[in-house]
C-alpha positions in Angstrom: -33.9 -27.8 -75.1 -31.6 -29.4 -78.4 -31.4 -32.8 -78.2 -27.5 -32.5 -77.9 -27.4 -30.1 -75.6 -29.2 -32.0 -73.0 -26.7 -34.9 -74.2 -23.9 -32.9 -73.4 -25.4 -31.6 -69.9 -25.8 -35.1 -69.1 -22.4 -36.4 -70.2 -20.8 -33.3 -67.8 -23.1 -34.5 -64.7 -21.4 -38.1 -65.4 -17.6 -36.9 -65.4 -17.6 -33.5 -63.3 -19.9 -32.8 -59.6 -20.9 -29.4 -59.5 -18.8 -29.0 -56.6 -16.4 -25.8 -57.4 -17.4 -22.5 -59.4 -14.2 -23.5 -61.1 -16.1 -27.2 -62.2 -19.1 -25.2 -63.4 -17.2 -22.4 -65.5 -15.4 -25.9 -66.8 -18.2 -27.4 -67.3 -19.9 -24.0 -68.8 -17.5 -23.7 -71.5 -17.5 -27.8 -72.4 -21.3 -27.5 -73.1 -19.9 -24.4 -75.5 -17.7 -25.6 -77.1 -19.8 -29.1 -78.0 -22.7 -26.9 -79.3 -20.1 -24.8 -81.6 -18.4 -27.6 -83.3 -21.4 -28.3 -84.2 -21.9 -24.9 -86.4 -20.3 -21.8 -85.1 -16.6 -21.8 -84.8 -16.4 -18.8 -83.3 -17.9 -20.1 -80.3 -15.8 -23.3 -80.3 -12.7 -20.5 -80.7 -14.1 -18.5 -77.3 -15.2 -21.3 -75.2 -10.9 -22.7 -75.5 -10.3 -19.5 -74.2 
């Protein structure tokens, strides 16, 4: 696993229990969107959605 992704996991685990699908989807798309604006906008661009 990247470096930053596991960053990221750990940062959501701080902030957001893995209570609600709703918190997870959030939580999903956070991860996404951290790993795009990294290099693919695209993915930043679909993870907002």
């Amino acid at each position: 696993m990247l470096s930053r992704e596991r960053k990221a996991i750990d940062e959501i685990r701080q902030v957001a229990p893995f209570r609600l699908p709703t918190a997870r989807i959030r939580a999903a798309r956070y991860i996404l969107s951290r790993l795009a604006n990294v290099g693919d906008m695209n993915g930043a661009a679909g993870a907002d959605v």
